[in-house]
MIDOSE-1310 file (N, C-alpha, C; in nm, 2 decimals, decimal comma, always signed):
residues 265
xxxx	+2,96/-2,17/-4,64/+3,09/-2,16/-4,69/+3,18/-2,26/-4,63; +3,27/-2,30/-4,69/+3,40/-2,41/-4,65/+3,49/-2,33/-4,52; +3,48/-2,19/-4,56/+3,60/-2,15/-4,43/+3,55/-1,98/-4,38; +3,57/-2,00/-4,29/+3,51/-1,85/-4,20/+3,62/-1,79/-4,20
xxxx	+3,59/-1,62/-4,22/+3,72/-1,58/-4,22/+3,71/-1,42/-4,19; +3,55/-1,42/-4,15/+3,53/-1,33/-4,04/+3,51/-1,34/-3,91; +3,52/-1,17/-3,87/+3,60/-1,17/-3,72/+3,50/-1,13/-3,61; +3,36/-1,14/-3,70/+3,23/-1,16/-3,55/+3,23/-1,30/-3,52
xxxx	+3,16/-1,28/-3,42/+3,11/-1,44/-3,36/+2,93/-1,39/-3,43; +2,89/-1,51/-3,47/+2,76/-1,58/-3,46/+2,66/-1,56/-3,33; +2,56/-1,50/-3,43/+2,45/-1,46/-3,34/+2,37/-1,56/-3,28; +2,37/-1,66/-3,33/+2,24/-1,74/-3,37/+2,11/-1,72/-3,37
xxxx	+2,09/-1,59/-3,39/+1,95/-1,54/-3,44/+1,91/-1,60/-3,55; +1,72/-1,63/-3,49/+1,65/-1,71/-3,57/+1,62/-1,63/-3,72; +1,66/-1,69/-3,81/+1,61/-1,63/-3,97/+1,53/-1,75/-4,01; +1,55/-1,88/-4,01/+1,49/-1,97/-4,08/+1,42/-2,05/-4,00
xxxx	+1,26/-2,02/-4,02/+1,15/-2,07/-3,90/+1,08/-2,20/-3,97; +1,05/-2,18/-4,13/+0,99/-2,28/-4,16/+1,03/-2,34/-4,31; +1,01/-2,44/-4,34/+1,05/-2,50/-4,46/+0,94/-2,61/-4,51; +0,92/-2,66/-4,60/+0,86/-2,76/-4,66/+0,89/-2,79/-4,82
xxxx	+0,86/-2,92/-4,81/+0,88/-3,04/-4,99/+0,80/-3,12/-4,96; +0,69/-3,10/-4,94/+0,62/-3,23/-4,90/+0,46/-3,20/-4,99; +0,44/-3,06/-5,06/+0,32/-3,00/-5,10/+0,38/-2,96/-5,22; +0,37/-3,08/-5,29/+0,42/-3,03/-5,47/+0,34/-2,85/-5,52
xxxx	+0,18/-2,88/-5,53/+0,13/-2,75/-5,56/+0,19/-2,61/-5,50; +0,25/-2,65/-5,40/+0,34/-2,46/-5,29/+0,47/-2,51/-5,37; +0,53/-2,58/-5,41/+0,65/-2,56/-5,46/+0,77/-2,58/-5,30; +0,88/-2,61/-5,35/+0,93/-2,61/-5,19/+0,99/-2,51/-5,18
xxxx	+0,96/-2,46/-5,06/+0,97/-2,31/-5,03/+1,03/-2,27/-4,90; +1,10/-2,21/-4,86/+1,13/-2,13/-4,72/+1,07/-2,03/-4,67; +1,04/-2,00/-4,55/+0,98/-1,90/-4,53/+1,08/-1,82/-4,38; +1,13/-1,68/-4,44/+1,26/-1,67/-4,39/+1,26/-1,57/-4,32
xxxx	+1,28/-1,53/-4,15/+1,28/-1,37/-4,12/+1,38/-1,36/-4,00; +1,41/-1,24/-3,97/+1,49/-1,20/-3,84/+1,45/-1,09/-3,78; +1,45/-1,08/-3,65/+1,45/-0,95/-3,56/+1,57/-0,96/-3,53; +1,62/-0,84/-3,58/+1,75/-0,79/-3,52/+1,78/-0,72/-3,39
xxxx	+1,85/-0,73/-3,25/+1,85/-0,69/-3,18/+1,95/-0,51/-3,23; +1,83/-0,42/-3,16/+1,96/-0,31/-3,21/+1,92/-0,21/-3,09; +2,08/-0,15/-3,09/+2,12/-0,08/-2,92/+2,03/+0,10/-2,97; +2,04/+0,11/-2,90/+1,96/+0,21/-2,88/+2,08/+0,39/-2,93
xxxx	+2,05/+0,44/-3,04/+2,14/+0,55/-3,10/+2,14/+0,69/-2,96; +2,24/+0,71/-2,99/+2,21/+0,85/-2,89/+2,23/+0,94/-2,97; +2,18/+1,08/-2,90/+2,11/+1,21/-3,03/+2,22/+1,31/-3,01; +2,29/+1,35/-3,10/+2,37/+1,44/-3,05/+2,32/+1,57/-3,11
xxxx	+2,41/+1,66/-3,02/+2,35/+1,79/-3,06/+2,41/+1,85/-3,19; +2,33/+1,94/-3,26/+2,37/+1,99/-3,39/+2,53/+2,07/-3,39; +2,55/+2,12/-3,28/+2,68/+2,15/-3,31/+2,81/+2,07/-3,19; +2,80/+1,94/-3,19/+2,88/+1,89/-3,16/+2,94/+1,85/-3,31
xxxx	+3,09/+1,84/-3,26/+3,20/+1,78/-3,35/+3,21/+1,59/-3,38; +3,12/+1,57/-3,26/+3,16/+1,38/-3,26/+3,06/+1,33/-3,41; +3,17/+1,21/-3,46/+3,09/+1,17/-3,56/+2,95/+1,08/-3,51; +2,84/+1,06/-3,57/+2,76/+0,99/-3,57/+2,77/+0,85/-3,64
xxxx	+2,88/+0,81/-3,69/+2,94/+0,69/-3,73/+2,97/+0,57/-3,65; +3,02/+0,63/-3,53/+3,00/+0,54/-3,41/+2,90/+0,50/-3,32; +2,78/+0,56/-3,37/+2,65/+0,53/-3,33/+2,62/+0,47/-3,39; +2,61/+0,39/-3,49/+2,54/+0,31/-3,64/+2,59/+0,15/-3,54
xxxx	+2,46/+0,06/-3,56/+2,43/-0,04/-3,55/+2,50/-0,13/-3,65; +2,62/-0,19/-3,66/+2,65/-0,28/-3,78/+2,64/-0,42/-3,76; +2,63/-0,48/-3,86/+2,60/-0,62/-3,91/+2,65/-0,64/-4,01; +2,66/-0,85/-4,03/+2,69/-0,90/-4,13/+2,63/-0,98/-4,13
xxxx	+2,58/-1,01/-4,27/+2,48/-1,12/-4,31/+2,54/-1,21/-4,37; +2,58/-1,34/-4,36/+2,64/-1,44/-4,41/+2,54/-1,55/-4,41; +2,53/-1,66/-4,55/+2,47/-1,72/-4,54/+2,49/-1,84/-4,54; +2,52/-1,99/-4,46/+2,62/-2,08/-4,49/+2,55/-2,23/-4,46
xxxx	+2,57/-2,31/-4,55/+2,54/-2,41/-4,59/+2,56/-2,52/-4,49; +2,67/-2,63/-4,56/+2,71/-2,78/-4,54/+2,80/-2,73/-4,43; +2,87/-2,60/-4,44/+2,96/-2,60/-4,35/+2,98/-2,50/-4,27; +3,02/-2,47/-4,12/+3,07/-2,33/-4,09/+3,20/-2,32/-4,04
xxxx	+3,32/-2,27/-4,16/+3,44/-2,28/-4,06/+3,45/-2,43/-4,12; +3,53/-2,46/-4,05/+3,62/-2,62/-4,10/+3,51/-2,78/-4,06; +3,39/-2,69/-4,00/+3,29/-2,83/-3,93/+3,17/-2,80/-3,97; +3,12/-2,92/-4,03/+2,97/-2,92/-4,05/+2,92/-2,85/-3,93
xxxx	+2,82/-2,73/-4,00/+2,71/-2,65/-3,92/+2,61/-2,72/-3,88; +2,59/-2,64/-3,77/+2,42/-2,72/-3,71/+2,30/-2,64/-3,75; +2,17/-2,71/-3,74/+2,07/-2,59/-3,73/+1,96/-2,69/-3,64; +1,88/-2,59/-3,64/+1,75/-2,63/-3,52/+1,62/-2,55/-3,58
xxxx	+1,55/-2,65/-3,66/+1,39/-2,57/-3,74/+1,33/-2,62/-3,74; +1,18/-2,53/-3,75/+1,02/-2,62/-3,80/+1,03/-2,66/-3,91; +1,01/-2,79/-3,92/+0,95/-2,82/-4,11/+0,81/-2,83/-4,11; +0,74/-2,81/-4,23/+0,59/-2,80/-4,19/+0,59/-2,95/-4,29
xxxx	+0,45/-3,02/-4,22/+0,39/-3,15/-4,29/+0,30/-3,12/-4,37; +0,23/-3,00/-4,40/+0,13/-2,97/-4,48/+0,19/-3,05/-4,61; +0,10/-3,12/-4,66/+0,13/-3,22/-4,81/+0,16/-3,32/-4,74; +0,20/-3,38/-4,63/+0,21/-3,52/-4,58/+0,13/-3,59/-4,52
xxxx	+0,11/-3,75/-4,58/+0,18/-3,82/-4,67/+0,07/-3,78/-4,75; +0,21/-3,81/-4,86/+0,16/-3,75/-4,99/+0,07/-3,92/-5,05; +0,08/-3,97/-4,97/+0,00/-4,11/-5,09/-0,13/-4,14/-4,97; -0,12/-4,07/-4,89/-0,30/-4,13/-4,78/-0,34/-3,99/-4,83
xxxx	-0,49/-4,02/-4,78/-0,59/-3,89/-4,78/-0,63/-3,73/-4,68; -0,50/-3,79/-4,60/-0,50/-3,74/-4,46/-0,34/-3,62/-4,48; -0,34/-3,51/-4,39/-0,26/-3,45/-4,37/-0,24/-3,41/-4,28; -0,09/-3,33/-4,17/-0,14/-3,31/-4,06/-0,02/-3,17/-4,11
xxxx	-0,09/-3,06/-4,00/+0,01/-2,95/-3,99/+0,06/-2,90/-3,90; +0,11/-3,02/-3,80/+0,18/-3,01/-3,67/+0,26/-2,96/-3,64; +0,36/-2,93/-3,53/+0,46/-2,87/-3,56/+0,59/-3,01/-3,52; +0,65/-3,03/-3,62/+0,78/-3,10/-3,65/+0,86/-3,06/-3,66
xxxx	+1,01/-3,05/-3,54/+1,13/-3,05/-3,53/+1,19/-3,07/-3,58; +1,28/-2,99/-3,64/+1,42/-3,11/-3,73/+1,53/-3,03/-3,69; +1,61/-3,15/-3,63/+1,72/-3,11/-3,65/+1,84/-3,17/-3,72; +1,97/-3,09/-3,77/+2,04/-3,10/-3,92/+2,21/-3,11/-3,83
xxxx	+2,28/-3,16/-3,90/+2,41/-3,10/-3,91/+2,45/-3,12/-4,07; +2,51/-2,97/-4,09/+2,54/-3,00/-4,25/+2,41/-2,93/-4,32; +2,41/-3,00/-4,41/+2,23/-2,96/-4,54/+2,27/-3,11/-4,61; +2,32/-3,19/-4,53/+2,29/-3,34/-4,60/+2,17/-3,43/-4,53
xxxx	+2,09/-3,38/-4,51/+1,96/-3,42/-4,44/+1,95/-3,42/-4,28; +1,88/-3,47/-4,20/+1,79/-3,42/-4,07/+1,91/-3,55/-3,96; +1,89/-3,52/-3,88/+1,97/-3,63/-3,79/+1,88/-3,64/-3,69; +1,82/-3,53/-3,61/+1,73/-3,56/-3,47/+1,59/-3,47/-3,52
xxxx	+1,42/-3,57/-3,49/+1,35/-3,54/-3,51/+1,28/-3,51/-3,40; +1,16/-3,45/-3,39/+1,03/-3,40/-3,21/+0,92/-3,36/-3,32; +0,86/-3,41/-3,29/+0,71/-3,44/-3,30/+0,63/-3,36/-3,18; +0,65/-3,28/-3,15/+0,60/-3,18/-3,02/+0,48/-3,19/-3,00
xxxx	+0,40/-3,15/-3,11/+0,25/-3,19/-3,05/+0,17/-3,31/-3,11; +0,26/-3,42/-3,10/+0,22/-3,52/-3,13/+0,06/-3,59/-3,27; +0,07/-3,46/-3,33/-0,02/-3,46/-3,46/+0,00/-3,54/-3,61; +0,16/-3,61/-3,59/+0,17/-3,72/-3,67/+0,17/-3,85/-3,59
xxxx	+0,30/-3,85/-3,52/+0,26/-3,96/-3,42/+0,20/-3,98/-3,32; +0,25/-4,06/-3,19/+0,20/-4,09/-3,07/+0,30/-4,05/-2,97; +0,41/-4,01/-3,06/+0,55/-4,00/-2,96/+0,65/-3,87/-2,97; +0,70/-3,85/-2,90/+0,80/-3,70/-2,90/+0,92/-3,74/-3,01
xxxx	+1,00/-3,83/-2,98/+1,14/-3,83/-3,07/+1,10/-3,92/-3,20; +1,11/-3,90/-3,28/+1,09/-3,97/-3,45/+1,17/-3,99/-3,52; +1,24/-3,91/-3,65/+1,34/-4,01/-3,71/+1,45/-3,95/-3,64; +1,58/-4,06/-3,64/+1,70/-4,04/-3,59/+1,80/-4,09/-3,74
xxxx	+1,86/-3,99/-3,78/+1,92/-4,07/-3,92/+2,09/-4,03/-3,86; +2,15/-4,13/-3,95/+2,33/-4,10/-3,96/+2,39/-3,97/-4,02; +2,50/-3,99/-3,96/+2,54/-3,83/-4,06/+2,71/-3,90/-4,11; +2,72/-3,84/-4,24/+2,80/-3,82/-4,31/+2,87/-4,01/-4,34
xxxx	+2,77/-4,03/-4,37/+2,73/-4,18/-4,44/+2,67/-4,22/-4,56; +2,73/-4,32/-4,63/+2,61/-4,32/-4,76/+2,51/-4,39/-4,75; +2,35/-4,37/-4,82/+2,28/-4,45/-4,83/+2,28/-4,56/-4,93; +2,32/-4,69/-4,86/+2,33/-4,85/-4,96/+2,47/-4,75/-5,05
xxxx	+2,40/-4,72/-5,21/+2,51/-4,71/-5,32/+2,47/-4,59/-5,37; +2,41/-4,47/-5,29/+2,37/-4,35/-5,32/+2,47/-4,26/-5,30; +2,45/-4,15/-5,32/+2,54/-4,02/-5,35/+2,60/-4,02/-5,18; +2,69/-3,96/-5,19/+2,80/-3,92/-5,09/+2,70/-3,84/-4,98
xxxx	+2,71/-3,89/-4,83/+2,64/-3,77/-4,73/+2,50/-3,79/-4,76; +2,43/-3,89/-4,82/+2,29/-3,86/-4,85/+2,24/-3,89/-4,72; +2,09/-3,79/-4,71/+1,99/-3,91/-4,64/+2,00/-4,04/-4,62; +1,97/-4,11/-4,51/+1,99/-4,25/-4,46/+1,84/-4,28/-4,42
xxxx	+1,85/-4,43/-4,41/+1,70/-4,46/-4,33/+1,71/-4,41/-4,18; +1,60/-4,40/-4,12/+1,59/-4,36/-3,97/+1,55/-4,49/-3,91; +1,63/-4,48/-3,77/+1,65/-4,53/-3,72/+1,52/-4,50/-3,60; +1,41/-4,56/-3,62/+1,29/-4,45/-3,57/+1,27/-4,48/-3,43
xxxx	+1,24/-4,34/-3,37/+1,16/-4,31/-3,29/+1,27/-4,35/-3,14; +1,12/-4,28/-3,06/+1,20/-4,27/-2,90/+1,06/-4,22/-2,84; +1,06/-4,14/-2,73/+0,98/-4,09/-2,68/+1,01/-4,02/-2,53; +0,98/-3,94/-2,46/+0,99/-3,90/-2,37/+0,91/-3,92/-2,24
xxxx	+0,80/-3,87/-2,19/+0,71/-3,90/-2,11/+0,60/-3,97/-2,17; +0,59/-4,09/-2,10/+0,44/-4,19/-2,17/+0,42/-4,21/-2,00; +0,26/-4,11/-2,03/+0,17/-4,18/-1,93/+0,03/-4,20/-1,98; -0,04/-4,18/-1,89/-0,16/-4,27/-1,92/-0,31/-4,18/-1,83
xxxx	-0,40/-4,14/-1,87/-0,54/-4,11/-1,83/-0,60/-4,15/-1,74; -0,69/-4,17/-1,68/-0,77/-4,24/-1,58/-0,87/-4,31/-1,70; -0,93/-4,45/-1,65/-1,02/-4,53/-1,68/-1,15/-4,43/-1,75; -1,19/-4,45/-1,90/-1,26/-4,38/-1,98/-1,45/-4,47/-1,95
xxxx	-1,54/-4,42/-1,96/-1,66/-4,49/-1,96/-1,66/-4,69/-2,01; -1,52/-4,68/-2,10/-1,53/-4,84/-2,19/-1,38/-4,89/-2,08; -1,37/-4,84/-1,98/-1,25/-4,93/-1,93/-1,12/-4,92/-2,01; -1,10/-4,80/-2,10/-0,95/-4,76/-2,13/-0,95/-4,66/-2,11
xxxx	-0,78/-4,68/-2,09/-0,70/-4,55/-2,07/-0,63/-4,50/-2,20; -0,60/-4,36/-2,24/-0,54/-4,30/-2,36/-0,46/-4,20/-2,30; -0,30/-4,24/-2,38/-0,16/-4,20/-2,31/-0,20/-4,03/-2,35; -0,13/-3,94/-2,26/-0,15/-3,79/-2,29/-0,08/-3,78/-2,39
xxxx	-0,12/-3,64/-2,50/-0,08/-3,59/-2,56/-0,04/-3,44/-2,47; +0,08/-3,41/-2,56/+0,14/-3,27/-2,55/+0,03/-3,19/-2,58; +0,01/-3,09/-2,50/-0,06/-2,97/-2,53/-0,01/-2,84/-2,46; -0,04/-2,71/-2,52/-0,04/-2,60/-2,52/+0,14/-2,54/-2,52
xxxx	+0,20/-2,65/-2,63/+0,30/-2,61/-2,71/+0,37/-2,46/-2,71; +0,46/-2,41/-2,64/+0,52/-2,32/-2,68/+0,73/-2,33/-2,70; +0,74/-2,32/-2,77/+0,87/-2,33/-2,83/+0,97/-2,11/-2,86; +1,08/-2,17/-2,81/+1,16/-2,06/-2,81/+1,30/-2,09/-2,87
xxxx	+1,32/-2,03/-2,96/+1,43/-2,02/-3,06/+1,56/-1,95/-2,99; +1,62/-1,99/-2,90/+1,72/-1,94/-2,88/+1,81/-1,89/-2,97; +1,86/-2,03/-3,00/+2,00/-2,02/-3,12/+1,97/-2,15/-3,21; +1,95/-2,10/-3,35/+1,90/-2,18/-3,45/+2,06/-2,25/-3,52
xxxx	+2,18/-2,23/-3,48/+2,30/-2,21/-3,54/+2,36/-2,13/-3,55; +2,52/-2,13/-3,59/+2,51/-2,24/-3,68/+2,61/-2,35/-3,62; +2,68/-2,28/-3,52/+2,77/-2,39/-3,42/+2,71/-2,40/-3,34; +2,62/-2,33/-3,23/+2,53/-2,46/-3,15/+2,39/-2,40/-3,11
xxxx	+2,30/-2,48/-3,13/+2,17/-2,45/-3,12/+2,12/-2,49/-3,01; +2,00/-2,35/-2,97/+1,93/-2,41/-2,86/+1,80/-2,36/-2,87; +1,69/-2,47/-2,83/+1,55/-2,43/-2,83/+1,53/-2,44/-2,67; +1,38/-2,40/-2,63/+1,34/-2,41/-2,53/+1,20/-2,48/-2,54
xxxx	+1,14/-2,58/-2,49/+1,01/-2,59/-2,52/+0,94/-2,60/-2,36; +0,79/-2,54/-2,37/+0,71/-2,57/-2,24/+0,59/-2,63/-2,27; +0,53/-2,69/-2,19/+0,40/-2,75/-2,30/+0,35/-2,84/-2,13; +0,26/-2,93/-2,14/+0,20/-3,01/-2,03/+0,13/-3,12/-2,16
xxxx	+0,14/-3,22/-2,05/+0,12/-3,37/-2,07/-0,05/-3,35/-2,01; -0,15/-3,39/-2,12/-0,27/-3,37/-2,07/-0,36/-3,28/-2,13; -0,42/-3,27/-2,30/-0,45/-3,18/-2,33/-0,52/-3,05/-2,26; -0,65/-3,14/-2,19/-0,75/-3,12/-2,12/-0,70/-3,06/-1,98
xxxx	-0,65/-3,15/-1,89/-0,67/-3,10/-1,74/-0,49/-3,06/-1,72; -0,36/-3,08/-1,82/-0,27/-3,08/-1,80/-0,20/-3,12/-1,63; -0,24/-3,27/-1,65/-0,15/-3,39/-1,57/-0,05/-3,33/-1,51; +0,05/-3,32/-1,64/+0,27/-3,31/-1,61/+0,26/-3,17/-1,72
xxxx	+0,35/-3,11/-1,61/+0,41/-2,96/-1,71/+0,55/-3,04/-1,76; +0,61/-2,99/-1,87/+0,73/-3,01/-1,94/+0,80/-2,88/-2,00; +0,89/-2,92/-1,94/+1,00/-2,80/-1,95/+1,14/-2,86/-2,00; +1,17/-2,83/-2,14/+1,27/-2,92/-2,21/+1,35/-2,84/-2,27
xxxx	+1,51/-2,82/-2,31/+1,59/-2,77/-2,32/+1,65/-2,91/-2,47; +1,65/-2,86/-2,58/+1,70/-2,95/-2,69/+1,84/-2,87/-2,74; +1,97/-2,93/-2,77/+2,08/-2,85/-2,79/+2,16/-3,00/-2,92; +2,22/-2,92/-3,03/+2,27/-2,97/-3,09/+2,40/-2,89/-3,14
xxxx	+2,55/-2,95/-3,18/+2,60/-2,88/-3,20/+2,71/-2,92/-3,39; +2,76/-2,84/-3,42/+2,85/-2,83/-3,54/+2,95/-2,96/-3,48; +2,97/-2,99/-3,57/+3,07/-3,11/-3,56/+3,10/-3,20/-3,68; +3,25/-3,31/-3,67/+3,30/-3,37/-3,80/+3,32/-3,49/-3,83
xxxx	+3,23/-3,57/-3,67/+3,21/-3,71/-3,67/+3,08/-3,75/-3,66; +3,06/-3,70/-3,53/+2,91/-3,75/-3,57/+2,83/-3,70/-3,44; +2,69/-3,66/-3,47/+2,59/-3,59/-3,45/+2,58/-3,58/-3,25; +2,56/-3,51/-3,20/+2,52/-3,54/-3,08/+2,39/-3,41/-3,00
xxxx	+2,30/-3,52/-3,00/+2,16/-3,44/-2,93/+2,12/-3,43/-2,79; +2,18/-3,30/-2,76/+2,14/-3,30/-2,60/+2,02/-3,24/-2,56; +1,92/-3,34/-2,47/+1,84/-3,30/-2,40/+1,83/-3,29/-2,24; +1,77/-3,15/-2,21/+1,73/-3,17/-2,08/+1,61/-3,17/-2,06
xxxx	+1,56/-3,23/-1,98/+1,43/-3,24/-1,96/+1,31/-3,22/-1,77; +1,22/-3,16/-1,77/+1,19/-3,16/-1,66/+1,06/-3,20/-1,68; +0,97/-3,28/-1,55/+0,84/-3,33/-1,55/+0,81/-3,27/-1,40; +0,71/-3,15/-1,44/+0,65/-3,12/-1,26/+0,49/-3,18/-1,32
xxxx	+0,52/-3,33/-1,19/+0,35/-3,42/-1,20/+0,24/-3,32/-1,06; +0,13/-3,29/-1,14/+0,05/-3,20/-1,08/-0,06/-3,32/-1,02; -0,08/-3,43/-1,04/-0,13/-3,53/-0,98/-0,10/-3,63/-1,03; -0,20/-3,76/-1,02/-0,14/-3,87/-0,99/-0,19/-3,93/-1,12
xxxx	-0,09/-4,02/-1,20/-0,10/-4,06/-1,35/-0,05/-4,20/-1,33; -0,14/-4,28/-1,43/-0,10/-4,43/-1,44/+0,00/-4,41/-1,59; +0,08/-4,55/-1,54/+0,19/-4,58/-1,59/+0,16/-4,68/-1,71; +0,03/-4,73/-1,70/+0,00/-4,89/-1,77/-0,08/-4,81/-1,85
xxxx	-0,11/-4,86/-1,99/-0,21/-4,80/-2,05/-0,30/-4,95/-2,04; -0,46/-4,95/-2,11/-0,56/-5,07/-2,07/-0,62/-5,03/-2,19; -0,62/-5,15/-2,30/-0,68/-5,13/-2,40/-0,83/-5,24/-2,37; -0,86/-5,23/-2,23/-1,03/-5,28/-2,22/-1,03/-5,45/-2,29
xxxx	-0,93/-5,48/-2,31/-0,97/-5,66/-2,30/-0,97/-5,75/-2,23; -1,03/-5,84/-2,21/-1,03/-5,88/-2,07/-0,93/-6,00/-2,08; -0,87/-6,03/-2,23/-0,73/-6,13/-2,21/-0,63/-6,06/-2,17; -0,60/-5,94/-2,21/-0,51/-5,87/-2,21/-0,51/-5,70/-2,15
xxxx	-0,58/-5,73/-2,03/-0,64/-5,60/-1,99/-0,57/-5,48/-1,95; -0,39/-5,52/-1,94/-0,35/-5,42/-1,89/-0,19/-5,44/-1,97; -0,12/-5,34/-2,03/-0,04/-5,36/-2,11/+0,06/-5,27/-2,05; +0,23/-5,31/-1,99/+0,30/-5,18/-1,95/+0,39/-5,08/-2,11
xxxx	+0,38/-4,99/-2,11/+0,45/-4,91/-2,22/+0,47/-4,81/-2,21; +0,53/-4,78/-2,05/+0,53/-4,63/-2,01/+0,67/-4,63/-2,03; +0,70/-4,49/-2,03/+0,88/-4,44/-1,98/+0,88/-4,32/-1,95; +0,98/-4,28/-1,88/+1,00/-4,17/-1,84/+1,16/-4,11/-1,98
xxxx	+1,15/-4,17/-2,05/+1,25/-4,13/-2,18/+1,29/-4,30/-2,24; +1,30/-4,27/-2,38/+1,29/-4,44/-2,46/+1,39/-4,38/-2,55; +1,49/-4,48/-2,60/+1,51/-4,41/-2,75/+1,50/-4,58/-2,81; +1,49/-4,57/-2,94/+1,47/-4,66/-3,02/+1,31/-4,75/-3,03
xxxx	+1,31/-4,83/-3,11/+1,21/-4,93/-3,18/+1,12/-4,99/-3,03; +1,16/-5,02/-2,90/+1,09/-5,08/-2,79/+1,14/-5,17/-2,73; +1,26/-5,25/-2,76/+1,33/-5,31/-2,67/+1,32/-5,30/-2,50; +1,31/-5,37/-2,44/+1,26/-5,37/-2,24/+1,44/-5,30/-2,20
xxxx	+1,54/-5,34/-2,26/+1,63/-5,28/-2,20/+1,67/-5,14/-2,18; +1,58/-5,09/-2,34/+1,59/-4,90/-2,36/+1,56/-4,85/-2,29; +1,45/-4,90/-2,21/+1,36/-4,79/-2,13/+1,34/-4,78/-1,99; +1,32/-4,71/-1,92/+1,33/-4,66/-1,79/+1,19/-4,69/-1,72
xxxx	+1,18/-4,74/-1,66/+1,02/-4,81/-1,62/+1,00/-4,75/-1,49; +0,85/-4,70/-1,44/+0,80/-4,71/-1,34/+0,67/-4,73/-1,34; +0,64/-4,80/-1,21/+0,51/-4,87/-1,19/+0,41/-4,76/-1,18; +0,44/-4,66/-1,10/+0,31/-4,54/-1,08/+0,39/-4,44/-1,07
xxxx	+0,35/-4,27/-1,13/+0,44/-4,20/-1,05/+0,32/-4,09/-0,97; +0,36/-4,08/-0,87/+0,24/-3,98/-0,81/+0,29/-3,82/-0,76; +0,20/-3,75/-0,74/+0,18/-3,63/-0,73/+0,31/-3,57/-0,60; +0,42/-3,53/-0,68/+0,52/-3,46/-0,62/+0,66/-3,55/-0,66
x	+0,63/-3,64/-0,72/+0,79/-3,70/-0,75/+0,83/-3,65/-0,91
């Protein structure tokens, strides 16, 4: 709705976990639920006078779009890839972050378990801009990618190394919206022997200019990880492409470089 004009505050209890448009045959669909927190009734006895009216658990269900209150809403959800890309033979059913302000398309993307790409942050689009000569607020191109922790494996039987992937993914829905959202994610760098634990805190909020994505982030290194990945050629045997957090396309100035990082820093 354009204007709030009730007098709770916002739960931001999670109702909306997954969505998809990407699987013509499922139709695009939501898939929508809540646990409600509810306080515990006390029993009164049959011949007391107090009403039991004041025991009743109440709520209000509001459902609200582009806006909450006078400023574009935020939200924080899974979209599922199932049906993507729709023109290769391949699909993945990763779990993919999106985050919104408004319902005029996505502004901050996470790629969590890395099952489409290679990297944690993915599209980054504008808000409340037009695309070229398109409709008012539309979708924009993304401004792609970023990444978080890029390290690197020990030397494989062929002389390369392969950057870790996120594994053992768990995500917590704090507050999905609709004025400010917060997830929680824990996960380790290293499917197999889990290298680096990661403990990451993603927060976005409602607003009438423009978008802003807060992360916090923690890396506890459980031993010792190279920084260079080695794609095994002997012109070009050692390639640097690590960071400890990137945003944008690769530029040497985005990113935060270190040569090694070892067990305790």
């Amino acid at each position: 709705e354009s204007s709030s004009s009730s007098s709770y505050v916002p739960s931001g209890i999670p109702i909306q976990t997954s969505k998809n448009w990407h699987y013509k045959p499922m139709g695009e669909y939501l898939r929508a639920y809540t646990i409600l927190p509810m306080k515990k009734q006390r029993r009164h006895h049959p011949c007391s006078s107090s009403s039991s009216n004041n025991n009743n658990n109440k709520f209000e269900f509001r459902v609200y779009y582009g806006f909450y209150g006078p400023l574009c809403s935020a939200s924080h959800a899974n979209l599922s890839l199932v049906g993507w890309p729709k023109y290769d033979d391949y699909s993945t059913a990763g779990r993919w972050e999106q985050l919104a302000i408004g319902c005029f398309g996505e502004t901050f993307c996470l790629d969590m378990e890395m099952s489409a790409t290679t990297q944690t942050i993915t599209d980054v689009r504008a808000l409340l801009v037009r695309n070229n000569n398109g409709p008012k607020w539309n979708w924009t191109n993304a401004g792609w990618g970023g990444d978080w922790l890029a390290v690197y494996d020990d030397d494989d039987d062929k002389g390369r190394r392969r950057k870790l992937c996120l594994g053992g993914v768990k995500v917590a829905y704090l507050s999905q919206g609709p004025c400010l959202t917060e997830v929680q994610y824990n996960a380790h760098y290293g499917i197999q022997h889990a290298q680096v634990d990661l403990n990451a805190t993603v927060y976005t909020m409602r607003t009438n200019d423009y978008a802003r994505t807060i992360q916090t982030i923690r890396y506890d290194f459980n031993t010792t990880v190279s920084c260079c990945s080695n794609d095994g050629s002997p012109n070009n045997p050692t390639t640097t492409i690590s960071c400890l957090y990137r945003m944008g396309c690769g530029g040497d100035w985005e990113k935060w470089y270190c040569c090694k990082v070892a067990l305790g820093n």
